[in-house]
PDB file of N, H, CA, C and O in Angstrom:
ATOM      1  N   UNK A   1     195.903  -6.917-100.368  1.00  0.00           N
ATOM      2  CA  UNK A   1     196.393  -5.712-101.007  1.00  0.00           C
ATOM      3  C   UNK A   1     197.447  -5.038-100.132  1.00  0.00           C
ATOM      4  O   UNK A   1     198.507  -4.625-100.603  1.00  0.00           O
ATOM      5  N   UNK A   2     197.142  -4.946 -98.923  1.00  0.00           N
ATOM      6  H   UNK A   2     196.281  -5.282 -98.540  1.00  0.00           H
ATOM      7  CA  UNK A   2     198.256  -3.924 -97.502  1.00  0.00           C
ATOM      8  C   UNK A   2     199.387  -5.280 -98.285  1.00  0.00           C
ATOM      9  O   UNK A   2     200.274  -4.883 -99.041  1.00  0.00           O
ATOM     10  N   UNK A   3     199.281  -6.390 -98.094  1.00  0.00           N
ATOM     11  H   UNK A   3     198.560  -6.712 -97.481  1.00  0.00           H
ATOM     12  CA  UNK A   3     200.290  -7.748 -97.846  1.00  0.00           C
ATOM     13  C   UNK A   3     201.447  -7.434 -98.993  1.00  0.00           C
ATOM     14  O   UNK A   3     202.651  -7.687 -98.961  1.00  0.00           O
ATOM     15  N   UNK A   4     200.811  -6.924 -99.806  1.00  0.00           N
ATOM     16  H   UNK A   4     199.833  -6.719 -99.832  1.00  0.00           H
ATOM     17  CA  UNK A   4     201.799  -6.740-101.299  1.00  0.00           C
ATOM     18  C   UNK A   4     202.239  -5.433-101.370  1.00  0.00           C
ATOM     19  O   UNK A   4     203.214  -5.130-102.057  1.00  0.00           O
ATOM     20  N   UNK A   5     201.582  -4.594-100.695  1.00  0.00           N
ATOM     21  H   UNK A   5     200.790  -4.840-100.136  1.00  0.00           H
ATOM     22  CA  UNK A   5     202.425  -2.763-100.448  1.00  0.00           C
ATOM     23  C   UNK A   5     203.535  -2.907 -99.435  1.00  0.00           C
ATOM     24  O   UNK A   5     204.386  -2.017 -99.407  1.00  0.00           O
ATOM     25  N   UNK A   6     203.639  -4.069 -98.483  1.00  0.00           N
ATOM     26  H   UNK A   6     202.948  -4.792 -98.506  1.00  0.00           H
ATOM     27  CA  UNK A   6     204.387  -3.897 -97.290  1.00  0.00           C
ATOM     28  C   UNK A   6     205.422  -4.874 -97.923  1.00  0.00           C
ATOM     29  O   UNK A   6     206.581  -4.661 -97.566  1.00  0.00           O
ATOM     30  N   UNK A   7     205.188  -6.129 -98.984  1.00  0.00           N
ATOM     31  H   UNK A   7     204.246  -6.302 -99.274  1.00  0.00           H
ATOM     32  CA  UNK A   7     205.907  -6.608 -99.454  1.00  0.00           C
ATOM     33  C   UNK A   7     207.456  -6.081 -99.799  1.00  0.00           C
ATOM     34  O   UNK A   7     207.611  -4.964-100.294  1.00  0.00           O
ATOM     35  N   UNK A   8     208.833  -7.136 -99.447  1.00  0.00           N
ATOM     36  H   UNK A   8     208.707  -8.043 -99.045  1.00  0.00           H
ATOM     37  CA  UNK A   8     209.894  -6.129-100.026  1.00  0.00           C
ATOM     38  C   UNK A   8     210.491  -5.546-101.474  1.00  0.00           C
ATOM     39  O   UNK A   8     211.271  -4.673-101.853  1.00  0.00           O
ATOM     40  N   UNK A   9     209.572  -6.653-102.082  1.00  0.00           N
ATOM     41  H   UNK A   9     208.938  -7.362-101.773  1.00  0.00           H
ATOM     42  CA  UNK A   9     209.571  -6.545-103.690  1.00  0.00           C
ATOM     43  C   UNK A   9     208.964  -5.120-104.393  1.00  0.00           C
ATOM     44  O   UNK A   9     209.211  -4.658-105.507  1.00  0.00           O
ATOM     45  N   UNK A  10     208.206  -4.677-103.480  1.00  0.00           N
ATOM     46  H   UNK A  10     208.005  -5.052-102.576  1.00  0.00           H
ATOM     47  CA  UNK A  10     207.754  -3.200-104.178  1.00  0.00           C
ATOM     48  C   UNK A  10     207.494  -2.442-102.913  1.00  0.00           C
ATOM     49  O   UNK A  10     206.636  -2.475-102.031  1.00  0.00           O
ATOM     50  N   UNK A  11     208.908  -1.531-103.250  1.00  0.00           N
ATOM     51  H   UNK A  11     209.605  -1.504-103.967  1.00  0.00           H
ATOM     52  CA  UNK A  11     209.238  -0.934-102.763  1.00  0.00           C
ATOM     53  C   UNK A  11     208.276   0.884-102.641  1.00  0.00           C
ATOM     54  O   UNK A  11     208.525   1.955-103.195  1.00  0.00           O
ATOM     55  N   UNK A  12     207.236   0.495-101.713  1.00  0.00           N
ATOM     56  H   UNK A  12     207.033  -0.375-101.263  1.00  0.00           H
ATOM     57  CA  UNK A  12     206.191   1.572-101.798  1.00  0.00           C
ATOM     58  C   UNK A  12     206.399   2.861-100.408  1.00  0.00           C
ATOM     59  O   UNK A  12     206.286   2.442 -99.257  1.00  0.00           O
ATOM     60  N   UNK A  13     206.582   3.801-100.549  1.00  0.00           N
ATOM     61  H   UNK A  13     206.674   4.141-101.485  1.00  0.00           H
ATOM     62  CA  UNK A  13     206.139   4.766 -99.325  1.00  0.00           C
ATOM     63  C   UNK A  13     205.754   4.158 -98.407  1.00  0.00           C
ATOM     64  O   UNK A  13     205.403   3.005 -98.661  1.00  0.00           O
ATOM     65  N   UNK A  14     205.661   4.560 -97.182  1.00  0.00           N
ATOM     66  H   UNK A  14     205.946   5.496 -96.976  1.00  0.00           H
ATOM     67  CA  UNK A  14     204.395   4.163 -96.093  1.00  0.00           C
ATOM     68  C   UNK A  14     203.249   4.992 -96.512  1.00  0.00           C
ATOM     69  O   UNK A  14     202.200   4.552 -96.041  1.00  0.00           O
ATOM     70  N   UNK A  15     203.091   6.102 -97.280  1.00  0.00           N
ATOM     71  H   UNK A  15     203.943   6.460 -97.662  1.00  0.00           H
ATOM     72  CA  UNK A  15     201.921   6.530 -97.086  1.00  0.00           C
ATOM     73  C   UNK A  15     201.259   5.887 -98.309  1.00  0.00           C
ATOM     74  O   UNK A  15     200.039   5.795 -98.171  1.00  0.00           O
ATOM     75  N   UNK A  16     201.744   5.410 -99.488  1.00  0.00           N
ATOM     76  H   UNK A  16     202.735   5.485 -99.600  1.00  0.00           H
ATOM     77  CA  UNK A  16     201.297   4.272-100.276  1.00  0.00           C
ATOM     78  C   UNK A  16     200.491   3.188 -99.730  1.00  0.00           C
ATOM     79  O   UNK A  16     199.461   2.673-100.166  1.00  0.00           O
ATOM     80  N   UNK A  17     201.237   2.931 -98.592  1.00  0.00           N
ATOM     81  H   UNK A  17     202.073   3.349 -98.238  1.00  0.00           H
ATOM     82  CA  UNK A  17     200.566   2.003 -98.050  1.00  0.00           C
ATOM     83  C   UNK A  17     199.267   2.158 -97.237  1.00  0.00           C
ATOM     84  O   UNK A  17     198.271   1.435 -97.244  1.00  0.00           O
ATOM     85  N   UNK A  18     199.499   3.184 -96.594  1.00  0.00           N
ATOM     86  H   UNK A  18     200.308   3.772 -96.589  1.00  0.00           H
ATOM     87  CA  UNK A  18     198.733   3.624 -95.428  1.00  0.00           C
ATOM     88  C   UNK A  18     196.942   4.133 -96.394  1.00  0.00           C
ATOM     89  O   UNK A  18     195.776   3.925 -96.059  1.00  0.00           O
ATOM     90  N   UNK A  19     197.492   4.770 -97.515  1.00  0.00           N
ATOM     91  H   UNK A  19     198.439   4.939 -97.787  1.00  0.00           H
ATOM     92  CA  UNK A  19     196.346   5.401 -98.610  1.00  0.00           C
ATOM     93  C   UNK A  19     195.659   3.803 -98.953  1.00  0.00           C
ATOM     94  O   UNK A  19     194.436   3.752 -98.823  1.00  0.00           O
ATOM     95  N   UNK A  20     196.493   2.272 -99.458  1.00  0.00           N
ATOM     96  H   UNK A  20     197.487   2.313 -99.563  1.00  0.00           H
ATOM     97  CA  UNK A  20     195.440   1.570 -99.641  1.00  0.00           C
ATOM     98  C   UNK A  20     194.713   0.988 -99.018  1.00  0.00           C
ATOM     99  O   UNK A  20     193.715   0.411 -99.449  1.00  0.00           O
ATOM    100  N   UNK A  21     195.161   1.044 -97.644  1.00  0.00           N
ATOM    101  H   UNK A  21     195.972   1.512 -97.293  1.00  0.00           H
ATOM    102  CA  UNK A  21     194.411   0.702 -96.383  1.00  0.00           C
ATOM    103  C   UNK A  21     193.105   1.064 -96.332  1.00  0.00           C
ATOM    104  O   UNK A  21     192.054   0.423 -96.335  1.00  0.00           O
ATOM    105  N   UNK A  22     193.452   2.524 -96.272  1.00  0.00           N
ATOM    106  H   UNK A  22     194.306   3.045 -96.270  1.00  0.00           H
ATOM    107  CA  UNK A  22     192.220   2.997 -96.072  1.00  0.00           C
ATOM    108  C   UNK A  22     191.388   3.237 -97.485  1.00  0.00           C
ATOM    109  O   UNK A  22     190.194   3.526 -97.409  1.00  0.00           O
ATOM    110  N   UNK A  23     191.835   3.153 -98.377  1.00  0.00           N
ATOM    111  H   UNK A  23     192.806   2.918 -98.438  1.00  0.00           H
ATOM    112  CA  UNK A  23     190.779   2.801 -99.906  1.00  0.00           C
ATOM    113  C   UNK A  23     189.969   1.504 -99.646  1.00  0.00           C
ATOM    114  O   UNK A  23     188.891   1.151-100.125  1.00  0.00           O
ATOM    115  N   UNK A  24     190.654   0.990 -98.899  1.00  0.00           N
ATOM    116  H   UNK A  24     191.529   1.277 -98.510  1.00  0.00           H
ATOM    117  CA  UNK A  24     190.289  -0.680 -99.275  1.00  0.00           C
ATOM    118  C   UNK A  24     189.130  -0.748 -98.196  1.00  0.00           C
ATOM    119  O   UNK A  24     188.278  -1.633 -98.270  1.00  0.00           O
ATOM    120  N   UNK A  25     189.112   0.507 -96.872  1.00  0.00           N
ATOM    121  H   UNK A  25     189.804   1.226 -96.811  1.00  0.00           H
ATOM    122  CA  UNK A  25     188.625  -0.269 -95.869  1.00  0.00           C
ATOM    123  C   UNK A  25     187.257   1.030 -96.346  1.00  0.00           C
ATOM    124  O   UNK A  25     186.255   0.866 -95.651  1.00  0.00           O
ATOM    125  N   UNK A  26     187.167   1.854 -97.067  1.00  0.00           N
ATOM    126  H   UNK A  26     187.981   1.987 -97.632  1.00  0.00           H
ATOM    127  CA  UNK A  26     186.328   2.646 -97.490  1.00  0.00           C
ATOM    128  C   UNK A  26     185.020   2.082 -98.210  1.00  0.00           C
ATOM    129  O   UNK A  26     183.838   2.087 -97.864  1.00  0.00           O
ATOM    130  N   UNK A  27     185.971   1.374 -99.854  1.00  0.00           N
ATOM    131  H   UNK A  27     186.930   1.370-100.134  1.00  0.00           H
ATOM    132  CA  UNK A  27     185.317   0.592-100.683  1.00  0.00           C
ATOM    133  C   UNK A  27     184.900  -1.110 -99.822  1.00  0.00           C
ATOM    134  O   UNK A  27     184.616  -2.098-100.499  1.00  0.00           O
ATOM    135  N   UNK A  28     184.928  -1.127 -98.906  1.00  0.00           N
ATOM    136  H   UNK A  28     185.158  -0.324 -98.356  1.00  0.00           H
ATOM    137  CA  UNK A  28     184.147  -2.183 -97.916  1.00  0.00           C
ATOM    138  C   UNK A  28     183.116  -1.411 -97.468  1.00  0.00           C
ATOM    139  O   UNK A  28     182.228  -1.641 -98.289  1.00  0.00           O
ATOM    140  N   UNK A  29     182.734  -0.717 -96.754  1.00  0.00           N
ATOM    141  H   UNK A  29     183.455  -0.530 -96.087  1.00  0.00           H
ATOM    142  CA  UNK A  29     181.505  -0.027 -96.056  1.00  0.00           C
ATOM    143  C   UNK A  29     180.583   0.728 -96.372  1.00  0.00           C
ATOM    144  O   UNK A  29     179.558   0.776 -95.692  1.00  0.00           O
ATOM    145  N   UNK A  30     180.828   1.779 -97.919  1.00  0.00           N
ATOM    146  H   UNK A  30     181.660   1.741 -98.472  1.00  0.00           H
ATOM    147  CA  UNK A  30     180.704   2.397 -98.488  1.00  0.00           C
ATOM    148  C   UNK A  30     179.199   1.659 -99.369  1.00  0.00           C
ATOM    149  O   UNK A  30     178.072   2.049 -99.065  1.00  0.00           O
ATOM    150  N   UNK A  31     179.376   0.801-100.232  1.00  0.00           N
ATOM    151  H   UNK A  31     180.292   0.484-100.479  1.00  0.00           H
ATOM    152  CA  UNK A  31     178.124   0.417-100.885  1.00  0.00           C
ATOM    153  C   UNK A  31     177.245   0.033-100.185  1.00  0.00           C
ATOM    154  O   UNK A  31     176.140   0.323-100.645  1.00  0.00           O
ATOM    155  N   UNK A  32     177.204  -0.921 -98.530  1.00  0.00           N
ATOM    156  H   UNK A  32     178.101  -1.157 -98.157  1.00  0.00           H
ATOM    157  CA  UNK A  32     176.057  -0.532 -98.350  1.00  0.00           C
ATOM    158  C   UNK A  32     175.262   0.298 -97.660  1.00  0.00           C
ATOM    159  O   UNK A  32     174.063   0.070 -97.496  1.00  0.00           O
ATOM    160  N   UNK A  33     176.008   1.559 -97.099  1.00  0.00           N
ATOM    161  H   UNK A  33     176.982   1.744 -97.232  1.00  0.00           H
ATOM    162  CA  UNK A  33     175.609   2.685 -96.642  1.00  0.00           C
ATOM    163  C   UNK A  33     174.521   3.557 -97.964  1.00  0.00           C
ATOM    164  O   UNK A  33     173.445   4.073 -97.664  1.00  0.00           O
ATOM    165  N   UNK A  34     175.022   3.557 -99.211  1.00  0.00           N
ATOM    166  H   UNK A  34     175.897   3.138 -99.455  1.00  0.00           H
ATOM    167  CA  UNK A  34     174.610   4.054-100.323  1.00  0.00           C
ATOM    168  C   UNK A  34     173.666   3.471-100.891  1.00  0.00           C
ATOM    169  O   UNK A  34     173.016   4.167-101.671  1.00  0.00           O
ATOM    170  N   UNK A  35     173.252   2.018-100.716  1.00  0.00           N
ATOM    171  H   UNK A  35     173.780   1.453-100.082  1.00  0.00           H
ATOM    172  CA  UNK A  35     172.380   1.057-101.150  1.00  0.00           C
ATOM    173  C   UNK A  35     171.156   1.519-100.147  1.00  0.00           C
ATOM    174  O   UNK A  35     170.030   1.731-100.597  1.00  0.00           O
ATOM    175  N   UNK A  36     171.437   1.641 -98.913  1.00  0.00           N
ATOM    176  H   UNK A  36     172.352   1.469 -98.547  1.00  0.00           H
ATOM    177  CA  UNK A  36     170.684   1.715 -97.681  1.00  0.00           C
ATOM    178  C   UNK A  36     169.810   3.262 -97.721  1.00  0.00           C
ATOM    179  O   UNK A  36     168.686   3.455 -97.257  1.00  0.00           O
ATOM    180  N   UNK A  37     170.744   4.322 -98.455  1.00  0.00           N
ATOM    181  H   UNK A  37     171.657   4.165 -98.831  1.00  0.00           H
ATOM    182  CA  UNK A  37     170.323   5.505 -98.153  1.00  0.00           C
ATOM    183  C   UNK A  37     169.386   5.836 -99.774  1.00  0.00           C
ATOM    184  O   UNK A  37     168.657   6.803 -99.993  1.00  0.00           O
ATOM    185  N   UNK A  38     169.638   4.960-100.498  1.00  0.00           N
ATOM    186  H   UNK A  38     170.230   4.174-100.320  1.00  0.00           H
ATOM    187  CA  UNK A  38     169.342   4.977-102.019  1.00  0.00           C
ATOM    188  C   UNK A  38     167.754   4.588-101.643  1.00  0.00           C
ATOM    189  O   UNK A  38     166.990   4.991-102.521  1.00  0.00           O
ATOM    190  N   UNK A  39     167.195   4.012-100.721  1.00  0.00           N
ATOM    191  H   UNK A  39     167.815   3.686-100.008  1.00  0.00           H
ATOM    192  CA  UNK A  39     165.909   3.297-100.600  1.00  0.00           C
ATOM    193  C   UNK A  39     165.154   3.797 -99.266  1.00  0.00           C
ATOM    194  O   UNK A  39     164.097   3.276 -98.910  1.00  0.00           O
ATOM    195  N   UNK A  40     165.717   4.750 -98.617  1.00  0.00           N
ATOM    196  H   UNK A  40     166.576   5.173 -98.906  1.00  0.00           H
ATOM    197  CA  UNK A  40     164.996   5.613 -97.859  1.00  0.00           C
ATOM    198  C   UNK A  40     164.253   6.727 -98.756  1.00  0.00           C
ATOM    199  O   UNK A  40     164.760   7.370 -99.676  1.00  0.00           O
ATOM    200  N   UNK A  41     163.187   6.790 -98.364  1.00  0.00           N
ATOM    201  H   UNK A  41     162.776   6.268 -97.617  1.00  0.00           H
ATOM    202  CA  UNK A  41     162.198   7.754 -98.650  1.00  0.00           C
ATOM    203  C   UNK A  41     162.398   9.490 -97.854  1.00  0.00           C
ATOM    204  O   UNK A  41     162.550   9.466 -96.633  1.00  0.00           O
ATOM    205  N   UNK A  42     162.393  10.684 -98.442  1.00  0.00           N
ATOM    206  H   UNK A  42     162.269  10.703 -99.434  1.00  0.00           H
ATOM    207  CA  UNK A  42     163.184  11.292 -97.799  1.00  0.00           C
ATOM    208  C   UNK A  42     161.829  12.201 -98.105  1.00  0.00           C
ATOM    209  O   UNK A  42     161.749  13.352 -97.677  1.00  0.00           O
TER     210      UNK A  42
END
């Protein structure tokens, strides 16, 4: 996904880029923190 924002064919912001970075590196870590906290007993 970064490979095709930095691409010269689409011509994106850096902060375009910089925003799917970090979407991408969010929606990686994110489900199983939520899976994990979904099955604690509180």
């Amino acid at each position: 996904m970064t490979l095709a924002a930095t691409s010269s064919w689409w011509d994106a912001p850096r902060a375009v880029v910089l925003l799917v970075g970090v979407l991408t590196v969010q929606l990686a870590l994110m489900p199983p923190a939520v899976v994990t906290a979904l099955g604690e007993d509180v």
